[in-house]
N, C-alpha and C positions, 0 to 999 in steps of 0.2 A: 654248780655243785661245790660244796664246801671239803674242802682237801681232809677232813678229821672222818669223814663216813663217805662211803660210795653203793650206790645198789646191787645188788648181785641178780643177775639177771643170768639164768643161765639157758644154756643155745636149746635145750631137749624139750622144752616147755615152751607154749602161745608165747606171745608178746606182749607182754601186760598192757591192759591203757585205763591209767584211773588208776593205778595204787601198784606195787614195787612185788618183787615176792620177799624179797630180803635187802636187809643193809648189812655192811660190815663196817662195825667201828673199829677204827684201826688206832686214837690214842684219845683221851679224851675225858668226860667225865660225864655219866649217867646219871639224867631228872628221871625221877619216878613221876607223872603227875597224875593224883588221884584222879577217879571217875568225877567230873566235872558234868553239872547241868544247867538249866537254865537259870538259874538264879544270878541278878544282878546286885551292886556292891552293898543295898539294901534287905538284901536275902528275900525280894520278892522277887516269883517265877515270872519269867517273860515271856511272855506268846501261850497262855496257856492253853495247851492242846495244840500248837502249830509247829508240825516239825520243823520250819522251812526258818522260822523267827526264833526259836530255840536253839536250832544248830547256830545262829548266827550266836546267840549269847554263850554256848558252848566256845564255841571256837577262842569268842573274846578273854573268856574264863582262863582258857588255857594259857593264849596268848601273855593273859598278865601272869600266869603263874612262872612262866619259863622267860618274860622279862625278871619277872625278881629274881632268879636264880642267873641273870646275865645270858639267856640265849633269845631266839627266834623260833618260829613253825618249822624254819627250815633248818631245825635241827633236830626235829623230830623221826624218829627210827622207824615208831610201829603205832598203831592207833586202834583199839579195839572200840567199836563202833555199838550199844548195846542201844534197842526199838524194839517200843511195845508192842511193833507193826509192821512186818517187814514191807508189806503192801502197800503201805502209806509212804513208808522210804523210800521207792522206788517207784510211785507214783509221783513225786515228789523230785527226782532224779535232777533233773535238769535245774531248775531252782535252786538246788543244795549246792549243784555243784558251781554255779554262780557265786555263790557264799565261800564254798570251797576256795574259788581262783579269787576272790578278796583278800583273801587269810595266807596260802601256801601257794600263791602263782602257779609255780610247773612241778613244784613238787608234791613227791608221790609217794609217803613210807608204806611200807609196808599195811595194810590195810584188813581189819575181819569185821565180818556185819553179825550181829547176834541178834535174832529176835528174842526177846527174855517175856516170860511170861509177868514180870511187876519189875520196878526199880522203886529204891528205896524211897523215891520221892515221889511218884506216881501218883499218891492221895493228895499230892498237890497241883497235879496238874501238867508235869513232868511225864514227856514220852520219850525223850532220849538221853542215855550220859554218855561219852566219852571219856576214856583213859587213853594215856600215854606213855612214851617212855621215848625221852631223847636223848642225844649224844650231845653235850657243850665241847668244844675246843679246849 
């Protein structure tokens, strides 16, 4: 765990597994990173229509965004998760989360799943985007 963010976890509530209920950043400096989809450095969609192969270019997406701004996954706070299918995400579960532990090992921010009824890229073959929002040291 990174000394700049810790989870809050508090005792009244389950025990999370698979995602945090909260972080507290305690000093530090906040990436906003836009809703990221599967597009690769080409701006062509990868995996079109597989969640399983898009989350993985998502992830990568993100990954380079919070390299250039100098951080890591594991300085991620909170991840809003948006699916044109929630059935399909968690059909999918196990797989993902393969992809997952590629990307963010044991860590776990803060986490929401949204099924949306369209994303903006969706006419291209796009079923998921993910936003973020992390803490840099």
């Amino acid at each position: 765990m990174k000394e700049h963010i810790s989870a809050v976890v508090p005792r009244t509530l389950p025990k999370p597994a698979g995602f945090s209920y909260g972080y507290e950043v305690k000093h530090g400096r906040l990436v906003f990173v836009a809703g990221q989809v599967a597009r690769d450095e080409k701006n062509a969609v990868v995996g079109r229509g597989d969640i399983v192969a898009q989350f993985r270019q998502v992830c990568r997406n993100i990954q380079t965004v919070l390299s250039a701004a100098g951080g890591d996954m594991t300085d991620l706070v909170k991840l809003t998760i948006y699916v044109l299918d929630v059935a399909d995400y968690k059909a999918h579960l196990r797989e993902i989360g393969s992809v997952y532990r590629e990307y963010f090992g044991k860590h776990f921010p803060a986490m929401t799943l949204v099924g949306a009824r369209d994303l903006f890229d969706a006419a291209d073959g796009c079923v998921i985007e993910i936003e973020g929002v992390a803490a840099l040291a």
